[in-house]
C-alpha positions as CSV (number, residue, x, y, z in Angstrom):
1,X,16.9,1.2,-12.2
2,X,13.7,3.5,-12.0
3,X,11.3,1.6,-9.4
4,X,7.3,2.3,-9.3
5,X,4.5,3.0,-6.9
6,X,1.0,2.1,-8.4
7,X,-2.6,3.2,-7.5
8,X,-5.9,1.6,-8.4
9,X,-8.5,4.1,-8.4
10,X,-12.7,4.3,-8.7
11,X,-13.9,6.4,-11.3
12,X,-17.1,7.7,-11.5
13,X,-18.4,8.3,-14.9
14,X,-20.1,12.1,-14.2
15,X,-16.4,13.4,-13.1
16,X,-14.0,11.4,-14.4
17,X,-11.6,14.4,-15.7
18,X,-11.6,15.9,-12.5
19,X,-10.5,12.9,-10.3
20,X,-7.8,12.3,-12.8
21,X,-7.0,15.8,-13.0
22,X,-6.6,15.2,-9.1
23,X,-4.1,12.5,-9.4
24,X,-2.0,13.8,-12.1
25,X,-1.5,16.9,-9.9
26,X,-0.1,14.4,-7.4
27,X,2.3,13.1,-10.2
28,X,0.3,10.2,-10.8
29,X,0.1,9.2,-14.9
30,X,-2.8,7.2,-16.1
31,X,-1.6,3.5,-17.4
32,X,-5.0,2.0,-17.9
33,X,-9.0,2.4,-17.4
34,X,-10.8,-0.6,-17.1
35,X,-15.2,-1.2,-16.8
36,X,-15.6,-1.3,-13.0
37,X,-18.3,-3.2,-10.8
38,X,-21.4,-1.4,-12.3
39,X,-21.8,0.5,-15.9
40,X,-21.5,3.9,-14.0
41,X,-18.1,2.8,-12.6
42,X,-14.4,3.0,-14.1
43,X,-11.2,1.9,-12.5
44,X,-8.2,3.7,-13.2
45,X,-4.3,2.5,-12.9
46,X,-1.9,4.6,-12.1
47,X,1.8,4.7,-11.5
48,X,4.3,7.4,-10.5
49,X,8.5,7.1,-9.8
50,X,9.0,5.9,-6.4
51,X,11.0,8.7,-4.3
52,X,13.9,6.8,-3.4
């Protein structure tokens, strides 16, 4: 059974493309955006396969 790790990570509105690009280049696929504290804040989920 394929297991998961999961990261919950800050967005800022201004470079939101490149901290994703970031994170994808890690592995990491985006599962959900959601508004964040403030309207110039995001907050990303991400997950990636757990290395066994």
């Amino acid at each position: 059974m394929q297991k998961w790790e999961y990261a919950t990570v800050p967005l800022l509105v201004h470079a939101t493309k490149q901290i994703l690009d970031n994170w994808g280049e890690d592995g990491w696929e985006l599962v959900a955006v959601v508004p964040g504290p403030n309207p110039e804040q995001l907050v990303a989920y991400l997950k990636r396969p757990k290395v066994a």
